[in-house]
C-alpha positions, 0 to 999 in steps of 0.5 A: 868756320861758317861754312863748316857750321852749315855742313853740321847743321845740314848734317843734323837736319839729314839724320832727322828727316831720315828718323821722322822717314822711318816714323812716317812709314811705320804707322798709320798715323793721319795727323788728325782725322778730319783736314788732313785725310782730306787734303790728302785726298785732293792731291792724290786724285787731282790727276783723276780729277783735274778740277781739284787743282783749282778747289780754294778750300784744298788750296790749288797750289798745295794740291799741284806740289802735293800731289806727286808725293800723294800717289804713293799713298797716305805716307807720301803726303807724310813724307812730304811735310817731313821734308818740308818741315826739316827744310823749313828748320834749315832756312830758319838756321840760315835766317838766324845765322844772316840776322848775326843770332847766337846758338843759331843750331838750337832753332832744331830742338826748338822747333821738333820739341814743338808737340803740335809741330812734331806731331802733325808733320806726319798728316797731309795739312797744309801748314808746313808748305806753308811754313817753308814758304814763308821762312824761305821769303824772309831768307830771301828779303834778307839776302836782298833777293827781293823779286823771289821772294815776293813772287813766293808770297804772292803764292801763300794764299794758295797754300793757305788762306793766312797768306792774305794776311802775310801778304799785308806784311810784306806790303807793310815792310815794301812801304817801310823800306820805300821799295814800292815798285816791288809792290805789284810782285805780290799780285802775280800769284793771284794773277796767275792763277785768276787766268789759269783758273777761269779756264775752268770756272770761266770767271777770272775772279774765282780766287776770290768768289769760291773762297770758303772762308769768306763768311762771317760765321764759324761752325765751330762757335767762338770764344775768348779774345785770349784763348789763343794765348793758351792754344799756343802754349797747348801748340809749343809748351811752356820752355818755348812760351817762355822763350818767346815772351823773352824774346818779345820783351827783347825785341822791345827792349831792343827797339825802344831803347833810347838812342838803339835801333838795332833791329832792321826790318825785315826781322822787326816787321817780317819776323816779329811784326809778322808773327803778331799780326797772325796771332792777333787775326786769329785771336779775333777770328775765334774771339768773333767766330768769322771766318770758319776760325775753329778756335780749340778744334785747330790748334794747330793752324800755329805751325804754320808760324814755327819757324818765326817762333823758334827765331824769337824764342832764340832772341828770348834766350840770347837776351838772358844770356846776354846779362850774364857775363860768365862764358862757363854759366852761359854754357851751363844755361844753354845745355839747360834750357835744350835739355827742358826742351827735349825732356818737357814733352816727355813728361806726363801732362794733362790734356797735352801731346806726351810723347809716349807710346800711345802719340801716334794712337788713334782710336777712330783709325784702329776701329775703322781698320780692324772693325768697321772696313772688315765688316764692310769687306766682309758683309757687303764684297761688291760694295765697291761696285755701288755707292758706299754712304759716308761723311768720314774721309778715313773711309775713302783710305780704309776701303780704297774709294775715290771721295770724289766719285759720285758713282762710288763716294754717296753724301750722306745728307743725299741718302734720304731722297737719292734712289738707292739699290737695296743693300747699300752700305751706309757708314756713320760716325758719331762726328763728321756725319752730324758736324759736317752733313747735319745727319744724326744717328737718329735720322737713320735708326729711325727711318724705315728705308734703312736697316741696322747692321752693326755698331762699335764704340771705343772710349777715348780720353774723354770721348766716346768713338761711335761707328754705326753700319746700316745698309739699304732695305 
């Protein structure tokens, strides 16, 4: 009977990546416009530029598994973390069904009504392949296939800088469990790539002197201790939330009761210890602006935690049901509660992902297709022979250049004291061009060398989209 469950589960998660397939070909939805292009952009010119196998901040190992789905463009990389995102939904069923939890199928809807999940797995972020690594190694540790699933985890911060934090609960759960000659298994990823690295820094400990977030300040600012708790619920919505907190108040029903342990510990520490520990790194991080935490900027660093959020949520529900002894009421309370799910982000909400007609609508993306890139195409025809001045990566997608040659790719801080021919492009965006490299439309209206072309605004929600063309004198 187990098995055959499995079948339909593996069927149910085959029809989804086959539907979320189709979703990722028929638009150009990035995800966002910021992290997303560019980790794409890591991957798909690695194997032009071999170096950015070894970049921290695109993260090496993303870049290795990334990069042959990035050679068939943006929708590749989109492909990819649907692929990851269904399998990462399969494991978590596998996890429920090996930790004996009731309507383990439901960690499907519960997870792809996520709207932040949903939303963001058609992008080239990171928190996906982190996800699948990190639900597979608790799978693993259950199955009691210990070495595999620690060498996996020595790789998560290769993936993304929070492995650093998983790597401590692993730690913890290995000291737990008295299984300390496993403890060194959690170095191999940051020995092997230390060596394979200092072929090209030559500096075996790059991994962790070109980490980018090693720094106690953020660019993004800071703010409360407890702004997490409302990112979350922004990341999963309320029926989730509320699943969730069940499913904590369970755990420590669970756990605390007199005379009952009946948690183990690989979901004691690995699931719910686990899960609160990067929450509360990150609450801090945000509430102490360190490590370039983005806070409200990036919600959706989550995700990367959804697989052990749908675990939780599910005890959040088992721990109900349990208390109602009528089979026909707990059915009723089950079709009720996948039902909230499903409908909840369909419903008009302010300042939340709706799934409407307009979640895939990007407003900086369709002006740079329809405006700025024809512009740029029309007016400047040889552009791709010089250098094109830009801080936004969609620019390198839209007009087909590599970002990362200094011959086709010019930084836009640079511009005032490089040597330019006349009629060099220069693109600024009302973003990434002041954020990032510190360059106001100001600096280039008011500077002589540099003559104005064109602009375009676009309102959108609360925010004015500007894009200004100048060009070289």
């Amino acid at each position: 009977m187990q098995k055959h469950h499995s079948f339909v589960f593996a069927f149910f998660c085959a029809t989804t990546f086959a539907v979320l397939c189709c979703l990722a070909a028929s638009n150009n939805y990035t995800g966002d416009t910021g992290d997303s292009i560019t980790h794409y952009m890591f991957a798909r010119y690695a194997w032009v530029h071999h170096a950015l196998f070894f970049n921290q901040w695109a993260k090496p190992l993303f870049v290795l598994l990334a990069s042959p789905f990035a050679q068939f463009g943006f929708t590749g990389i989109k492909i990819l973390n649907c692929l990851l995102g269904v399998l990462s939904c399969f494991v978590t069923y596998k996890v429920a069904k090996a930790l004996n939890t009731n309507n383990a199928m439901l960690v499907l809807p519960i997870m792809f009504f996520c709207p932040m999940y949903f939303a963001m797995l058609f992008s080239g972020l990171t928190e996906y392949m982190f996800a699948f690594f990190l639900i597979t190694a608790i799978y693993l540790t259950i199955k009691q296939k210990y070495v595999w699933a620690l060498v996996i985890i020595s790789f998560l911060p290769f993936v993304r800088a929070e492995g650093m934090i998983v790597m401590g609960v692993f730690g913890l759960y290995l000291l737990a469990t008295k299984r300390f000659k496993y403890i060194p298994l959690l170095l191999v990823g940051n020995v092997a790539y230390s060596i394979a690295g200092s072929f090209y820094y030559h500096d075996i400990l790059w991994v962790f002197t070109k980490l980018p977030y090693a720094n106690l300040h953020s660019q993004y600012g800071h703010g409360l201790i407890t702004d997490f708790i409302h990112i979350l619920m922004y990341d999963i919505e309320k029926p989730v939330f509320v699943l969730m907190c069940l499913g904590f108040l369970a755990f420590l029903y669970r756990h605390f009761r007199k005379g009952d342990m009946a948690l183990g510990k690989e979901e004691s520490i690995l699931i719910y210890d686990g899960f609160a520990l990067f929450f509360i790194a990150h609450s801090i991080f945000w509430w102490k602006g360190i490590f370039s935490s983005g806070g409200f900027l990036m919600p959706r660093v989550m995700n990367a935690e959804v697989p052990l959020i749908a675990i939780i949520a599910l005890g959040g529900l088992n721990f109900v049901l349990g208390f109602i002894h009528k089979p026909l009421l707990n059915r009723a309370i089950v079709v009720a509660v996948v039902v909230g799910i499903i409908l909840f982000p369909f419903t008009n909400r302010k300042n939340a992902i709706v799934f409407n007609k307009s979640l895939f609508k990007q407003t900086e993306i369709e002006m740079m297709d329809t405006q700025v890139a024809p512009y740029i195409k029309a007016n400047f025809p040889d552009y791709k022979k010089g250098k094109v001045y830009y801080a936004h990566q969609y620019v390198s997608l839209a007009l087909d250049i590599d970002p990362f040659d200094t011959a086709k790719h010019g930084i836009m801080h640079y511009m005032f004291h490089e040597k330019m021919p006349p009629n060099t492009p220069i693109v600024w965006d009302d973003w990434f061009a002041p954020v990032e490299e510190g360059v106001h439309l100001k600096d280039i209206a008011n500077d002589t060398a540099f003559v104005f072309c064109a602009s375009y605004e676009k309102q959108d929600h609360d925010r004015i989209v500007k894009f200004a063309v100048f060009k070289k004198k």
